[in-house]
Biopython code that builds the backbone (N, CA, C, O; Angstrom):
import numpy as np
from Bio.PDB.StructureBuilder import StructureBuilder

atoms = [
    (1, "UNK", "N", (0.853, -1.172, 0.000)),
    (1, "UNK", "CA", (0.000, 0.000, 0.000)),
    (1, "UNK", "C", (0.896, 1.231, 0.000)),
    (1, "UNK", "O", (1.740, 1.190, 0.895)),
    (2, "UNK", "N", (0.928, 2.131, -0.639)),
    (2, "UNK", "CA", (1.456, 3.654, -0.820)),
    (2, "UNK", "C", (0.291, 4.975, -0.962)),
    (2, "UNK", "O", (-0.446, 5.277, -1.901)),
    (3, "UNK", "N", (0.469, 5.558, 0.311)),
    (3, "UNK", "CA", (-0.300, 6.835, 0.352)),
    (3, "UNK", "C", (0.753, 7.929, 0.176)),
    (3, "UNK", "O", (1.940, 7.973, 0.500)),
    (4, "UNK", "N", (-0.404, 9.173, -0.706)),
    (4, "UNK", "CA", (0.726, 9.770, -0.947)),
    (4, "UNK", "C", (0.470, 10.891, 0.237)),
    (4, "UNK", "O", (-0.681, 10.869, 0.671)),
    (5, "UNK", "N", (1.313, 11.826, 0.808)),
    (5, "UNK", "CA", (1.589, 12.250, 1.548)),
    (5, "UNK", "C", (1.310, 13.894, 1.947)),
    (5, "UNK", "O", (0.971, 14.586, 2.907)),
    (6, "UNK", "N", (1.733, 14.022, 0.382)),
    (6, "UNK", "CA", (1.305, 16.064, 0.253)),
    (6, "UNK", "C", (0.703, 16.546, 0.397)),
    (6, "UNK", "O", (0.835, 17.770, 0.365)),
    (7, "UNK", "N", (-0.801, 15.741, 0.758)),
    (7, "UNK", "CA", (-1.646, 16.803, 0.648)),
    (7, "UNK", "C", (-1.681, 17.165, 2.454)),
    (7, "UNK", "O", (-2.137, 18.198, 2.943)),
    (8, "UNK", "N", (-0.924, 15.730, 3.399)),
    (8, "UNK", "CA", (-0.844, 15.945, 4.877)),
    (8, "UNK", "C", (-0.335, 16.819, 5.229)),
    (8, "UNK", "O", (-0.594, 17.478, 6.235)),
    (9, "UNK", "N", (0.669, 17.017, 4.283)),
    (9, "UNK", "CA", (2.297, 18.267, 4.715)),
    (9, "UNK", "C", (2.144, 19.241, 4.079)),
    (9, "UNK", "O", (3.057, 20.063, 4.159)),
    (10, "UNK", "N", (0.917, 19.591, 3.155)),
    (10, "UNK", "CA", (0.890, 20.566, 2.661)),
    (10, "UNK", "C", (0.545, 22.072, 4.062)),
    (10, "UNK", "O", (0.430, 22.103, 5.287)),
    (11, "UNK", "N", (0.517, 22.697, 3.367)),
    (11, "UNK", "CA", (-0.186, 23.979, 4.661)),
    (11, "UNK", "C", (-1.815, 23.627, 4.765)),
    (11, "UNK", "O", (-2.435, 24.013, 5.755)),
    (12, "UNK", "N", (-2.374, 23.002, 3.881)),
    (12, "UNK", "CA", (-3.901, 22.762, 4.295)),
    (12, "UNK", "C", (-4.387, 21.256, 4.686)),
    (12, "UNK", "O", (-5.472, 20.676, 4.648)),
    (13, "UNK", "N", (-2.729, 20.812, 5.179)),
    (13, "UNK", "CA", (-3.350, 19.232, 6.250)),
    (13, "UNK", "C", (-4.274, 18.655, 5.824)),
    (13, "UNK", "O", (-5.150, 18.285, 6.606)),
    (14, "UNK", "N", (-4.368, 18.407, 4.503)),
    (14, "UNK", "CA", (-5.557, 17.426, 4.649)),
    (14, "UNK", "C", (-5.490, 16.111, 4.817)),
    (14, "UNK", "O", (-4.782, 15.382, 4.122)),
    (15, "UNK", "N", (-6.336, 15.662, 5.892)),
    (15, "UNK", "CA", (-6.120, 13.575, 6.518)),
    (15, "UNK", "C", (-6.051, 13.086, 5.503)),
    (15, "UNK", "O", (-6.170, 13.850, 4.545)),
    (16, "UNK", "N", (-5.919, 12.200, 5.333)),
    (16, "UNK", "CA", (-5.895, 10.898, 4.260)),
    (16, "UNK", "C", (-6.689, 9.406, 5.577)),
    (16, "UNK", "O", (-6.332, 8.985, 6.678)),
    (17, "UNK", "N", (-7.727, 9.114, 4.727)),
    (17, "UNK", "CA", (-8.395, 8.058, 5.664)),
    (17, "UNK", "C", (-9.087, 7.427, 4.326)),
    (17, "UNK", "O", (-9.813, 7.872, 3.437)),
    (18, "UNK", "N", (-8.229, 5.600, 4.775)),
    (18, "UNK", "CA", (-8.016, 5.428, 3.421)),
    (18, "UNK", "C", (-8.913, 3.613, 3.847)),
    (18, "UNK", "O", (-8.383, 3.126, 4.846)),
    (19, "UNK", "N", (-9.616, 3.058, 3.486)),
    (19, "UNK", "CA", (-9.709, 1.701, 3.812)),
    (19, "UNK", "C", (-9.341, 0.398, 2.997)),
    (19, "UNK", "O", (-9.859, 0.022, 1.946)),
    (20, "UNK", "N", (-8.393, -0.168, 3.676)),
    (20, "UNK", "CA", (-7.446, -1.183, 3.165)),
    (20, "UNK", "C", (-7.562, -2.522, 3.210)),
    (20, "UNK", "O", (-8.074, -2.926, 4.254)),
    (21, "UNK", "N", (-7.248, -3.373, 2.401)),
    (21, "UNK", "CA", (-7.582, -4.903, 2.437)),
    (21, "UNK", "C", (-6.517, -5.522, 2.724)),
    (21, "UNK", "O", (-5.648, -5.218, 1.908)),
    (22, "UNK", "N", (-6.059, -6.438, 3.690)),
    (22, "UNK", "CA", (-5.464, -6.998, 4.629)),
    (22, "UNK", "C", (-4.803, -8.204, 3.003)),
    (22, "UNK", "O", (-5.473, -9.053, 2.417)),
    (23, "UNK", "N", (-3.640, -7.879, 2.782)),
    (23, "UNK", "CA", (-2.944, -9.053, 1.498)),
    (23, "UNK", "C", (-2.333, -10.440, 2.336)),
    (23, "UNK", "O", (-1.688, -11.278, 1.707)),
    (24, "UNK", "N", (-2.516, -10.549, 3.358)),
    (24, "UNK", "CA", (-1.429, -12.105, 3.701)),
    (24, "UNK", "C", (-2.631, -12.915, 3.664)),
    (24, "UNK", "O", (-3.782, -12.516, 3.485)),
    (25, "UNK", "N", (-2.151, -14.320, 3.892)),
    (25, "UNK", "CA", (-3.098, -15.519, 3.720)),
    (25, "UNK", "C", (-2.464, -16.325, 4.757)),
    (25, "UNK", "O", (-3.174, -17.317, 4.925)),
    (26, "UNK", "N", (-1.189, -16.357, 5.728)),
    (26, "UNK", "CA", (-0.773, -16.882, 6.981)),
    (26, "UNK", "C", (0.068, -16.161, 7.741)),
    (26, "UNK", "O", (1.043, -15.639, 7.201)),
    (27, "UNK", "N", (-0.054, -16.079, 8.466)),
    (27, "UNK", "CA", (0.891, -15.707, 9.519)),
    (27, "UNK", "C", (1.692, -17.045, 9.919)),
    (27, "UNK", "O", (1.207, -18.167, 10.065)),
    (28, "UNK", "N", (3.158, -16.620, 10.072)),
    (28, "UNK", "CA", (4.428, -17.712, 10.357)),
    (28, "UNK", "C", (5.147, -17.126, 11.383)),
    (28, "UNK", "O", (5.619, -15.990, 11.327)),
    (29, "UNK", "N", (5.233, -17.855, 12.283)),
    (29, "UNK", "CA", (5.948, -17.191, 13.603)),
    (29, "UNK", "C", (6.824, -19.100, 14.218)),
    (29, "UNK", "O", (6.220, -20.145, 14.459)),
    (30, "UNK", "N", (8.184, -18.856, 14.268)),
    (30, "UNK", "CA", (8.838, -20.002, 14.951)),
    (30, "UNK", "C", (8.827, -21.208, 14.197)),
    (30, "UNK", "O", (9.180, -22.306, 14.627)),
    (31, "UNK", "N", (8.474, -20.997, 13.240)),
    (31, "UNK", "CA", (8.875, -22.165, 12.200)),
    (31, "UNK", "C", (7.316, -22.472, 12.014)),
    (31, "UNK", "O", (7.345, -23.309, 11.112)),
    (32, "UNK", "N", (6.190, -22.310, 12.292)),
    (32, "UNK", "CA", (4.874, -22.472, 12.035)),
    (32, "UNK", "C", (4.219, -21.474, 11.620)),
    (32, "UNK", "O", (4.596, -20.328, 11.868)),
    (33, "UNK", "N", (2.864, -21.801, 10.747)),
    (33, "UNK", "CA", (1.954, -21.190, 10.176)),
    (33, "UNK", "C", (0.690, -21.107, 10.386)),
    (33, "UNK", "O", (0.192, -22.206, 10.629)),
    (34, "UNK", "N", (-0.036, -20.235, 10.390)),
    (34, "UNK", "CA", (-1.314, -20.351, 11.098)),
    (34, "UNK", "C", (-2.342, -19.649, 10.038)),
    (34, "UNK", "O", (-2.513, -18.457, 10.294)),
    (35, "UNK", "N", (-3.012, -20.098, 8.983)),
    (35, "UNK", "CA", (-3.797, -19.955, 7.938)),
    (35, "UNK", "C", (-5.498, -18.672, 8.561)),
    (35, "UNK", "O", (-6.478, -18.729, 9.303)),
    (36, "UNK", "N", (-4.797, -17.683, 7.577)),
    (36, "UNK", "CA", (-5.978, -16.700, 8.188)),
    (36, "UNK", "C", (-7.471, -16.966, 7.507)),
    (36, "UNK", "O", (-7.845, -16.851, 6.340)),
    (37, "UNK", "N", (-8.078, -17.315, 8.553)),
    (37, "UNK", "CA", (-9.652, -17.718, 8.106)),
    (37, "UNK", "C", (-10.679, -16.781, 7.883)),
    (37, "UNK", "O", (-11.736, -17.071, 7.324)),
    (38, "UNK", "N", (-10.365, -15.575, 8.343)),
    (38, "UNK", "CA", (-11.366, -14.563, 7.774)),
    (38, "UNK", "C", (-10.640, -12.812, 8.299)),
    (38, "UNK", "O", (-9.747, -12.671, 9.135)),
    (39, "UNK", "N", (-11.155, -11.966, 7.728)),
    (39, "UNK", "CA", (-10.580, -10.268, 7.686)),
    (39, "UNK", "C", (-11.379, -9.714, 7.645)),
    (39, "UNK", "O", (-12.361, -10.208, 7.090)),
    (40, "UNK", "N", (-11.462, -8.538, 8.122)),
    (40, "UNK", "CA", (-12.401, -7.184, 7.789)),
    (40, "UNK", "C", (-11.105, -6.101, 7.273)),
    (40, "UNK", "O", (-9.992, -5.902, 7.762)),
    (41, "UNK", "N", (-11.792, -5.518, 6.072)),
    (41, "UNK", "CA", (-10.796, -4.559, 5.614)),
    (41, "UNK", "C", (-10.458, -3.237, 6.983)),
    (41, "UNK", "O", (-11.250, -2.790, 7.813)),
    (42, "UNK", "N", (-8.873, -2.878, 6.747)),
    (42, "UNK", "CA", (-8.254, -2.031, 7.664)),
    (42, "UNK", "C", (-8.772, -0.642, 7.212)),
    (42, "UNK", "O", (-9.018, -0.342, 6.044)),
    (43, "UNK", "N", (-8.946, 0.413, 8.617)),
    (43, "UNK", "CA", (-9.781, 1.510, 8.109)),
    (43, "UNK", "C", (-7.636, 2.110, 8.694)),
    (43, "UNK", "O", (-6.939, 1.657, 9.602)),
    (44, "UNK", "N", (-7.427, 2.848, 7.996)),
    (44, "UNK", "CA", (-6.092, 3.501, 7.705)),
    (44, "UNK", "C", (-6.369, 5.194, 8.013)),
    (44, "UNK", "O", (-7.205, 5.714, 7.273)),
    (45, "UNK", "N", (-5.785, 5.988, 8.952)),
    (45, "UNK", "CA", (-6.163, 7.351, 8.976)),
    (45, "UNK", "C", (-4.982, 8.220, 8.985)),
    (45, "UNK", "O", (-4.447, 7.966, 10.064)),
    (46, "UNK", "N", (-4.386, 8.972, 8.473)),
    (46, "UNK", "CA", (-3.293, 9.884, 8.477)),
    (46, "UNK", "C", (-3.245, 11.244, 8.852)),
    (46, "UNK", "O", (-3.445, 11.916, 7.840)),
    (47, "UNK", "N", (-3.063, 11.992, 9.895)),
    (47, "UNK", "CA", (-3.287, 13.354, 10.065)),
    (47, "UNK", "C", (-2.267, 13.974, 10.672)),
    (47, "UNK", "O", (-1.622, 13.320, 11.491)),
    (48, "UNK", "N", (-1.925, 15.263, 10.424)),
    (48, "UNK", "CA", (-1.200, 16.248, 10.361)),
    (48, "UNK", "C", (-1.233, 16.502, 12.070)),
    (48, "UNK", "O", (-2.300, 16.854, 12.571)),
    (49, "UNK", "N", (-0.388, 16.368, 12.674)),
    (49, "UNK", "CA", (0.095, 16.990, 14.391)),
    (49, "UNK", "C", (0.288, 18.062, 14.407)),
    (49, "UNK", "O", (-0.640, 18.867, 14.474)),
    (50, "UNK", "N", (1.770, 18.492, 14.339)),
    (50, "UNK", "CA", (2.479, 20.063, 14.406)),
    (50, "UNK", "C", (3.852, 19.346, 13.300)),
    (50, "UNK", "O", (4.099, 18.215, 12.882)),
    (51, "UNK", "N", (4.423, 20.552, 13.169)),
    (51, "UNK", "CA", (4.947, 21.078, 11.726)),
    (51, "UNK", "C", (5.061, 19.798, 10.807)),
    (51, "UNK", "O", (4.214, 19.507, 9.963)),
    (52, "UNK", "N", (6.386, 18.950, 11.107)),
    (52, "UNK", "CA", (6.264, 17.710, 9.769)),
    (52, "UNK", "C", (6.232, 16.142, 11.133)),
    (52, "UNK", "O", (7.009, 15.190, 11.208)),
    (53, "UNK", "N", (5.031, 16.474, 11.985)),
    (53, "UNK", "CA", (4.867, 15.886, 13.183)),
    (53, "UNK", "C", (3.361, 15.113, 12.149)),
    (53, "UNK", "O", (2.558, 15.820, 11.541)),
    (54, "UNK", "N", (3.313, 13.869, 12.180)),
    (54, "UNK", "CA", (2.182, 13.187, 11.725)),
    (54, "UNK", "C", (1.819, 11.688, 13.073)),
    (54, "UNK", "O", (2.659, 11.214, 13.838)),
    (55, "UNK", "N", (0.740, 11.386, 12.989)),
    (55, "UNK", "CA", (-0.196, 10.381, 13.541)),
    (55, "UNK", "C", (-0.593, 9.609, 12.568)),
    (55, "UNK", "O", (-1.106, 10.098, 11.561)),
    (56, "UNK", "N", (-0.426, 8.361, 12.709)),
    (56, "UNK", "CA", (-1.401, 6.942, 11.725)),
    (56, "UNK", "C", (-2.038, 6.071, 12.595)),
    (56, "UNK", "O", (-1.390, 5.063, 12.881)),
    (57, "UNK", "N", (-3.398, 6.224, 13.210)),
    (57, "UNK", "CA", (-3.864, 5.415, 13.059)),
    (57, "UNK", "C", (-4.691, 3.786, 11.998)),
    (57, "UNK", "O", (-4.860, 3.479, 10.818)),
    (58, "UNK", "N", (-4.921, 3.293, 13.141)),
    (58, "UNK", "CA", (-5.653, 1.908, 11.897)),
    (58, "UNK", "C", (-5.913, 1.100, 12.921)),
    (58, "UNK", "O", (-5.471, 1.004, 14.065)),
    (59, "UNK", "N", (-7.246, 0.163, 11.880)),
    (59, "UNK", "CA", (-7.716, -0.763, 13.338)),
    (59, "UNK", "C", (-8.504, -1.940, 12.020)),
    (59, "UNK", "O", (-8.702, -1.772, 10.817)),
    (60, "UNK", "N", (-8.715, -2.807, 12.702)),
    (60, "UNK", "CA", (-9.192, -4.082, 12.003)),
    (60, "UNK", "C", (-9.291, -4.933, 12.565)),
    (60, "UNK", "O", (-9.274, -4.737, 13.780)),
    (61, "UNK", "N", (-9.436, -6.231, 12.143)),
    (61, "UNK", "CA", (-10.071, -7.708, 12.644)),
    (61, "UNK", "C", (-9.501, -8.472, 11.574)),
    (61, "UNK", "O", (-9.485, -8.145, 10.387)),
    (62, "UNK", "N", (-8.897, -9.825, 12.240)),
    (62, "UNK", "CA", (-8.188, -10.989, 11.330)),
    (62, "UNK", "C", (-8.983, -12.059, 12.060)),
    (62, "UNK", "O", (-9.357, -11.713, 13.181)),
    (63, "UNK", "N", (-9.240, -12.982, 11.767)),
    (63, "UNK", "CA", (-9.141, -14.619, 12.399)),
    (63, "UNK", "C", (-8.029, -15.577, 11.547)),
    (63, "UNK", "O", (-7.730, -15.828, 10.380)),
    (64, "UNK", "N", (-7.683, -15.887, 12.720)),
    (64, "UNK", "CA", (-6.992, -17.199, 12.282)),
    (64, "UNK", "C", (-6.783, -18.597, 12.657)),
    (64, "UNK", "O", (-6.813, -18.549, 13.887)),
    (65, "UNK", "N", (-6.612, -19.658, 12.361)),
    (65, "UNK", "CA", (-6.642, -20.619, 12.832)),
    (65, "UNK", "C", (-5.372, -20.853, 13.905)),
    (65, "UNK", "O", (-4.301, -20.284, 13.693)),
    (66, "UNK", "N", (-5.505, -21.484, 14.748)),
    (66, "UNK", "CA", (-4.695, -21.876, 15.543)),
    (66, "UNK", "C", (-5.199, -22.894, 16.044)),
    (66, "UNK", "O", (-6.398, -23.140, 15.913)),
    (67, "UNK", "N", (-3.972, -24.038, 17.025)),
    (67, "UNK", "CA", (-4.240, -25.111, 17.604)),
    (67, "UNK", "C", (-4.768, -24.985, 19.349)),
    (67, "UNK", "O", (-4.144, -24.309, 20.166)),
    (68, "UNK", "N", (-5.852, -25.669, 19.637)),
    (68, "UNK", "CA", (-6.432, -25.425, 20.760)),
    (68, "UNK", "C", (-5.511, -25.601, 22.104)),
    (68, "UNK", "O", (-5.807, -26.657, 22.664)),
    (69, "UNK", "N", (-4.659, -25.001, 22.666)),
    (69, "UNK", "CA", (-4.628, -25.074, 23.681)),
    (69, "UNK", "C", (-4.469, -26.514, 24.739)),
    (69, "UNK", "O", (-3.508, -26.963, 25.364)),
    (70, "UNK", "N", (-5.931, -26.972, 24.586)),
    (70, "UNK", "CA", (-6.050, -27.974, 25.441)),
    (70, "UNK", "C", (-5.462, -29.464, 24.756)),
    (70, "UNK", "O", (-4.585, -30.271, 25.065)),
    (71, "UNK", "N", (-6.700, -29.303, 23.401)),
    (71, "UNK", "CA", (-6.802, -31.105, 22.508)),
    (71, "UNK", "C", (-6.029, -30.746, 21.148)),
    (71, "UNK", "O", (-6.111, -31.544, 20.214)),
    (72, "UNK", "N", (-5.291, -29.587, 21.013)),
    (72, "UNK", "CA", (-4.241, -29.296, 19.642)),
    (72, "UNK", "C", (-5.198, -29.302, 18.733)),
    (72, "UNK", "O", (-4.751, -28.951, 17.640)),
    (73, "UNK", "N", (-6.575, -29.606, 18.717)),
    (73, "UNK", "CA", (-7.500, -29.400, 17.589)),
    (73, "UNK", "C", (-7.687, -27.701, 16.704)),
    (73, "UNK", "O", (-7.958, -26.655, 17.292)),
    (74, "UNK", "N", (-7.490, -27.820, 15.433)),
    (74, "UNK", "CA", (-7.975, -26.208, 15.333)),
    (74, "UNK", "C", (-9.259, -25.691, 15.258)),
    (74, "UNK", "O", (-10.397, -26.080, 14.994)),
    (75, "UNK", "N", (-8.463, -24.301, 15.701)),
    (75, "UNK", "CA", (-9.909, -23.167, 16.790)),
    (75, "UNK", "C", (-9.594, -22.144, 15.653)),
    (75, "UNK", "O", (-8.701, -22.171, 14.807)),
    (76, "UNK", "N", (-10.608, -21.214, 15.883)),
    (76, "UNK", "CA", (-10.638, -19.711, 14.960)),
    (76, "UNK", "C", (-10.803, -18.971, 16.414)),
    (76, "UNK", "O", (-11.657, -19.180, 17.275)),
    (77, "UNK", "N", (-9.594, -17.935, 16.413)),
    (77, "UNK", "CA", (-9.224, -17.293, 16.859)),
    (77, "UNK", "C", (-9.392, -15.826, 16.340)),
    (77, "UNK", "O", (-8.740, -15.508, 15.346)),
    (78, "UNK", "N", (-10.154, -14.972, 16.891)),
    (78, "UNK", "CA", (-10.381, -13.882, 16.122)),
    (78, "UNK", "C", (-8.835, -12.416, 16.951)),
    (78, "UNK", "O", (-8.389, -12.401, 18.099)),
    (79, "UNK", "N", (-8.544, -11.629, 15.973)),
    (79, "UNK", "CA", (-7.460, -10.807, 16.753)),
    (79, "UNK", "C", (-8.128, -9.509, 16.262)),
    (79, "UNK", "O", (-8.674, -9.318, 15.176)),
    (80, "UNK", "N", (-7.946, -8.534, 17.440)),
    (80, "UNK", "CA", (-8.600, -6.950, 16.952)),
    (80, "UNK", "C", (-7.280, -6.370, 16.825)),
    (80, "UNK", "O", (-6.397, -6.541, 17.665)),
    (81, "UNK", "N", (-7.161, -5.740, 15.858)),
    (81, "UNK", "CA", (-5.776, -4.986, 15.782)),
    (81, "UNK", "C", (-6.556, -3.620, 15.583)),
    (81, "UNK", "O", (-7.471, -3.263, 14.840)),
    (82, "UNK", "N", (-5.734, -2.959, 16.652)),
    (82, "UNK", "CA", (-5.716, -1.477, 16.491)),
    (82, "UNK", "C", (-4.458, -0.472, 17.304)),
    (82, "UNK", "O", (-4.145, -0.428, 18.494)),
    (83, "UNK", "N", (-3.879, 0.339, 16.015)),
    (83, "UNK", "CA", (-2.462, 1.197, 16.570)),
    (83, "UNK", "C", (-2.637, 2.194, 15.888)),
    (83, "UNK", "O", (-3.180, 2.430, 14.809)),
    (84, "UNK", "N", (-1.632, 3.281, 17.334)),
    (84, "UNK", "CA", (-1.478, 4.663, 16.955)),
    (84, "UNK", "C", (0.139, 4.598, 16.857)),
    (84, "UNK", "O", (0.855, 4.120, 17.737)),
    (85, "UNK", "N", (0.494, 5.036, 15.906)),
    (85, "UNK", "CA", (2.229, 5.479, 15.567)),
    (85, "UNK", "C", (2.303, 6.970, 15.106)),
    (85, "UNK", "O", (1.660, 7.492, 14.195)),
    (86, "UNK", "N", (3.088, 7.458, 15.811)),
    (86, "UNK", "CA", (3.355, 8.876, 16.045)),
    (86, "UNK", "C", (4.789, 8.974, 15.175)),
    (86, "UNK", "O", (5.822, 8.366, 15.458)),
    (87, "UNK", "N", (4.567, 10.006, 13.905)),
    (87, "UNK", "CA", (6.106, 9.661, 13.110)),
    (87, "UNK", "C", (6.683, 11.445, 12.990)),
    (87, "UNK", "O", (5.908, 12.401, 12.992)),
    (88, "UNK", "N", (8.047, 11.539, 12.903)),
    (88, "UNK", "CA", (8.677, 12.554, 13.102)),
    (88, "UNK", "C", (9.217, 12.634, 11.804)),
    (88, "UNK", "O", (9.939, 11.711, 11.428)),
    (89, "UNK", "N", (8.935, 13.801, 10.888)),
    (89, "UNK", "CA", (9.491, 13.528, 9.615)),
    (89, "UNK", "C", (10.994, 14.200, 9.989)),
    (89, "UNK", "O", (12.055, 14.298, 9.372)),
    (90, "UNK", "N", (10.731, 14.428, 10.737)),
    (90, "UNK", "CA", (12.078, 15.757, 11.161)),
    (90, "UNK", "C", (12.347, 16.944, 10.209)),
    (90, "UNK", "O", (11.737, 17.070, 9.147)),
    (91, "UNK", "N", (13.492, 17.994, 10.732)),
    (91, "UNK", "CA", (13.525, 19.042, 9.864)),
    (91, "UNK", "C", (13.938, 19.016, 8.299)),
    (91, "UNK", "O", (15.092, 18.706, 8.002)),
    (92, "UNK", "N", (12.987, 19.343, 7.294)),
    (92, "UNK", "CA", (13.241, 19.690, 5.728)),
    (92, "UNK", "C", (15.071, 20.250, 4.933)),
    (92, "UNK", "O", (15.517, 21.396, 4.889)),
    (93, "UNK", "N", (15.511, 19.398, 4.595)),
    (93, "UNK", "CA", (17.084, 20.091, 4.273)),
    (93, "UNK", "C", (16.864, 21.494, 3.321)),
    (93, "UNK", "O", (17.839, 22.157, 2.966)),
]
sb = StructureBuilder()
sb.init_structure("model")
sb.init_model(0)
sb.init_chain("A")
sb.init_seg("    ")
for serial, (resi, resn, name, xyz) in enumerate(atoms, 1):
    if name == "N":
        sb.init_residue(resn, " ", resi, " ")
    sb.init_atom(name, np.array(xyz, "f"), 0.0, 1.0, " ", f" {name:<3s}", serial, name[0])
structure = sb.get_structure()
């Protein structure tokens, strides 16, 4: 995904709030894979702080399969993802 940026850093800040479709099909962590069983597209928001000071939020929903815990049988596991990242473009050369 590539948003473009200028119109955030321009002098008239305008957000960019963009809604995005989640591209993986597993997650692999430790030598295993865990097959994603269902998504809701990511709502993506970009806004202007102070001078080249920006905020991205985003939030969404994945399920995925994983092994139960108890009987190793697989479960659907639903995950809410939601983050704020605070980015510093720093000063313009």
């Amino acid at each position: 995904m590539i948003l473009d940026l200028s119109g955030v850093l321009s002098e008239q800040h305008t957000d960019i709030e963009k809604e995005v479709e989640l591209e993986i099909r597993e997650f692999s962590t430790g030598g295993r894979s865990f097959p994603l069983k269902g998504k809701t597209p990511f709502l993506v928001r970009v806004t202007h702080e102070k001078e080249r000071r920006l905020q991205i939020t985003g939030s969404g929903r994945v399920t995925f399969e994983i092994p139960c815990d108890r009987c190793l049988e697989p479960v659907e596991k639903e995950i809410v993802l939601d983050f704020v990242k605070h980015i510093d473009l720093g000063v313009p050369d």
